[in-house]
N, C-alpha and C positions, 0 to 999 in steps of 0.2 A: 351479467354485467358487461360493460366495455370492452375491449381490448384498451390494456392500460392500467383499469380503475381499480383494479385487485394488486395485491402485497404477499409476497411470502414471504412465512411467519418466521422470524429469530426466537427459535425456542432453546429453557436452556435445559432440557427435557427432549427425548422422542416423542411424537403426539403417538396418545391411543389409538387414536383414524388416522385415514390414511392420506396422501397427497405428499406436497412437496415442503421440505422446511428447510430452516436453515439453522447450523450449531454453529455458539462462536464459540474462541477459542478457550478450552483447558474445561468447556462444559458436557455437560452430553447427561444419561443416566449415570451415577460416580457411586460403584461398589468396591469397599475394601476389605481383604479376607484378613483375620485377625491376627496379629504377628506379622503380617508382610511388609509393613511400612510399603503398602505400594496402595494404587486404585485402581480401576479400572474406570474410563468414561466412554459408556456405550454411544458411540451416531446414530447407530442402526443395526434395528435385531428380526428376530421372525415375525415380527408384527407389521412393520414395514416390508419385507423381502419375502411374505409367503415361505416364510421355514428356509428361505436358499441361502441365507450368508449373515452374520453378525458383522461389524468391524466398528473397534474399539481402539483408543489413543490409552498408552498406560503409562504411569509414573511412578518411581519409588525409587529408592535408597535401598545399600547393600544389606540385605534380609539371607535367610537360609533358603536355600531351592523349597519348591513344593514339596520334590520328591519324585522320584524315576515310575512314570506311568505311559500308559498308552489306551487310542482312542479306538472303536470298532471300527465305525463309520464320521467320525469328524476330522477333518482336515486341517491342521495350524499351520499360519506363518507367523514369522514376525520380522518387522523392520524398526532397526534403529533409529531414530533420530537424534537424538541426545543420550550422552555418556557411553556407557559398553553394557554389554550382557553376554554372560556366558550360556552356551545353548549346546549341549547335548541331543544329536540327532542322531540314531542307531549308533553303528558305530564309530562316530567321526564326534568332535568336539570341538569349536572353534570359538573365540571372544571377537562380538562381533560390537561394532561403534558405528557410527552417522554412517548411514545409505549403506549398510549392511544389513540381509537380508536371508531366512531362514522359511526350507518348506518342511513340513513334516507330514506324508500322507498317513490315513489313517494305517494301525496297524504297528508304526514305528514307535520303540520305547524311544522316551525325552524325557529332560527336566531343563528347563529356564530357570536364569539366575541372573537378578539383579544386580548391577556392581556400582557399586555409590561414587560419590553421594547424590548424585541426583542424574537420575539415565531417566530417557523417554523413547516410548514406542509406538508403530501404528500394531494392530492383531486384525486378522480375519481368522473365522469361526466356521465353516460348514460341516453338517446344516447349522442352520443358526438356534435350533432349538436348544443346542448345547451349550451356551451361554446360560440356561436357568441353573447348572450347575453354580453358573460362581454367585446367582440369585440366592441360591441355597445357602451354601456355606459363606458366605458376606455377608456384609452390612451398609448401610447404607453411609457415606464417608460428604459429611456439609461442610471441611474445611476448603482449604485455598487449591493446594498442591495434592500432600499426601500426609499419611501421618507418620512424621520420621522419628515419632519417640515413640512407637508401640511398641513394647516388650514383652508382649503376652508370645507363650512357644506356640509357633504354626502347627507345629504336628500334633500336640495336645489337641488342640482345636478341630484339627482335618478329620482325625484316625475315630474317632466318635461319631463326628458329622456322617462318614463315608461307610461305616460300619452301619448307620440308621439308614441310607440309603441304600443299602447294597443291590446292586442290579438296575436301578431307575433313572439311574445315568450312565452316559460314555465314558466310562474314566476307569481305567483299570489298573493300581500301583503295584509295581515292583518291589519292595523293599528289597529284598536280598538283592536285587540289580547291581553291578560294578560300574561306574561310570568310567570310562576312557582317558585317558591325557588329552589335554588342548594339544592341536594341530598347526603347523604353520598352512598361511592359504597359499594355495596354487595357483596352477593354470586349469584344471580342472573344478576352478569356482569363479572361473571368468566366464562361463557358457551357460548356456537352460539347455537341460535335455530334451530330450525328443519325446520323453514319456513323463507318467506320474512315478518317481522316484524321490527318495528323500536328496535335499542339498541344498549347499549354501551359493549365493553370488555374491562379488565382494563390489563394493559399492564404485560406482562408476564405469562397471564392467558390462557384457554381454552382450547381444543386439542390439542396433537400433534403427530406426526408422523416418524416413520425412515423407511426407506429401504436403507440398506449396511450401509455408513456413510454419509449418508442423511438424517438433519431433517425436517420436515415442519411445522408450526408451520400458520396455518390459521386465518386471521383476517375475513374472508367471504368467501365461496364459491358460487356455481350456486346454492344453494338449498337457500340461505339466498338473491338471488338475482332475482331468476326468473331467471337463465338462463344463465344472462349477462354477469356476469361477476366475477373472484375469483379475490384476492389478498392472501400472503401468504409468510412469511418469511422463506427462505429456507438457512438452516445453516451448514457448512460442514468442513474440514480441509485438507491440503496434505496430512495429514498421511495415509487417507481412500483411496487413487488413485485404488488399487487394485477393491475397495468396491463402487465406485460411478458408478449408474447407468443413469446419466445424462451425462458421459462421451461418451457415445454414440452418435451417430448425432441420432437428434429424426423430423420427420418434420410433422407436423398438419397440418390434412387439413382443417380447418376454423378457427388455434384460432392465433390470433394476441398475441404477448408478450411486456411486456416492462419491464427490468429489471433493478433495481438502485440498487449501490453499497452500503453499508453499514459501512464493517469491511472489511479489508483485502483487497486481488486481487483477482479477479475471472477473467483466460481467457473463452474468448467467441470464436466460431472456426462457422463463417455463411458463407454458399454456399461455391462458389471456390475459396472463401477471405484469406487470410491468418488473423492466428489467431491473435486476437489483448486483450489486457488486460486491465481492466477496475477496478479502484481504487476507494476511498470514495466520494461519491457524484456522480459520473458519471452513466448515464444511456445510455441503448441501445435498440435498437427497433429493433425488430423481425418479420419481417410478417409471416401468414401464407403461408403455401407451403411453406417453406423456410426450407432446412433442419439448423439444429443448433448442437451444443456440447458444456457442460461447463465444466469447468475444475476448479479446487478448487488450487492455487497456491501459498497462504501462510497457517498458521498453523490452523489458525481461518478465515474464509470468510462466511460474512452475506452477502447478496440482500433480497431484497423484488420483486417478481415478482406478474405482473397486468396481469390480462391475459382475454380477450374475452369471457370466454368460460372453459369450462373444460380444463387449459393447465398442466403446468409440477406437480402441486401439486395434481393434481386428481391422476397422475402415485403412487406416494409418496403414498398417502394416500389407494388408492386398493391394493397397490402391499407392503405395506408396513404393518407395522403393531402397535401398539399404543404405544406410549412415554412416560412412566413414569417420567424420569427426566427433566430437564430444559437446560441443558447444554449438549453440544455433548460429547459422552460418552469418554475415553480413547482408547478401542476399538471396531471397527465395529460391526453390529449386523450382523447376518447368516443371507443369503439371497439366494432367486433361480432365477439367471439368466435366465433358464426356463419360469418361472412364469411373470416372466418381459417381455419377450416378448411375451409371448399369450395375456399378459393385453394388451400393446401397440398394440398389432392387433385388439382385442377388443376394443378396442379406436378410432382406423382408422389410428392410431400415424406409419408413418413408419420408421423402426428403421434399422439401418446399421453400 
């Protein structure tokens, strides 16, 4: 076909194939484990991402924790967006609310806790095969929201499930576990460490990054993950078009993206698609090898981009340089388009 004549697809589902789609808001796959009054709605799992990452929006009301467990090899975060959640990480405890932010490498016991009446979250999963876990013991949840009058007991439910399963999942529970008292947060949850360790950042804290009038603003990269996987809020405005070097088609060769909308419209311009616009709540999925271009279309535009691997915010953060403020600035910072593209080659990023 054209350049132009093709459409990506608003599904309110992952497709089985593969390519690029687009979820709106509060849709995605929606499994809910019985007794949680919560759900889960999957964007993108191992079917998309070749096994490397799930990430999942979740919602619910004040329910009973899961239960104190720990993974071999699956890695959890989670970030707040709406209400609080209490989240148990080794040994530290903290009640985290909007843009509060939770790593858990594999290995470390946890339990997440809901806190009502109504909290919402983003999760990332690697690998992503370990989402067939909440496949398992769920069900599939056709309401609005979530189901906030469920009263069947979750651990009736689990301790059967987990017991028929034993061994054929990552999920390994404590019961006799002691959980810790909540913490007040520091100065030691306003940083990313240097390695994969467990910890929390408090929202609006840690690095941050600009290149032209681009910020980046990381909740983890590969050095905090092994590898796996970044996430990272990336924040921009129309006024910068001149200045945005994400405006370029950029196409990676191994990293999967998935991008949710925050503030504003951001268009997205993938393969020989014509460009489509994507507003608050809505996400879209990226494959690798997939050339791409973003474009910044109101005055203020937040996403969060999840990315496989070293994607858009590794560019940001090499090629860019350190962010003193908090807010995108008035005007752009000086930048070398030059320099922007030796890094992109040095990446393997091809840029056009």
């Amino acid at each position: 076909m054209a350049n132009g004549t093709m459409t990506i697809p608003r599904l309110e589902q992952p497709p089985k194939e593969g390519g690029s789609y687009i979820i709106p808001q509060l849709e995605g796959e929606i499994i809910s484990i019985p007794g949680s009054k919560s759900v889960f709605r999957v964007l993108t799992s191992s079917l998309q991402t070749g096994g490397a990452m799930s990430v999942f929006t979740s919602g619910g009301a004040l329910a009973d924790a899961p239960g104190f467990h720990h993974h071999n090899e699956a890695h959890d975060i989670f970030i707040v967006t709406k209400g609080y959640m209490k989240i148990w990480n080794g040994d530290r405890c903290k009640i985290l609310g909007p843009g509060d932010f939770a790593s858990i490498p594999p290995g470390v016991i946890h339990n997440p806790q809901v806190l009502g009446p109504h909290s919402e979250s983003f999760g990332v999963i690697t690998p992503g095969d370990w989402l067939d876990f909440f496949r398992y013991i769920g069900e599939t949840y056709n309401g609005i929201l979530f189901p906030e009058f469920d009263t069947r007991n979750i651990l009736e439910h689990l301790i059967p499930k987990v017991k028929a399963a034993a061994g054929k999942y990552d999920v390994i529970f404590h019961p006799e576990h002691q959980g810790c008292a909540v913490s007040e947060w520091g100065p030691e949850d306003e940083i990313i460490p240097e390695k994969t360790v467990p910890y929390y950042l408090k929202a609006n804290s840690g690095p941050r990054w600009i290149l032209g009038g681009v910020i980046s603003r990381p909740f983890i990269t590969t050095k905090q993950s092994d590898g796996k996987f970044a996430i990272s809020s990336i924040e921009s405005s129309s006024h910068y078009q001149a200045a945005n070097p994400l405006g370029r088609r950029l196409e990676f060769p191994d990293t999967h993206h998935c991008l949710s909308v925050f503030e504003g419209v951001l268009e997205v311009a993938v393969g020989s698609a014509s460009p489509c616009r994507l507003t608050e709540g809505e996400s879209i999925f990226i494959p690798a090898r997939t050339p791409f271009s973003l474009n910044f279309v109101s005055k203020f535009v937040r996403f969060w981009s999840f990315a496989t691997g070293d994607g858009i915010e590794s560019l940001i953060h090499d090629a860019g340089e350190p962010f003193k403020g908090y807010v995108v600035p008035d005007k752009a910072e000086a930048w070398e388009e030059k320099n922007f593209e030796d890094l992109c080659k040095k990446h393997g990023v091809q840029l056009s």
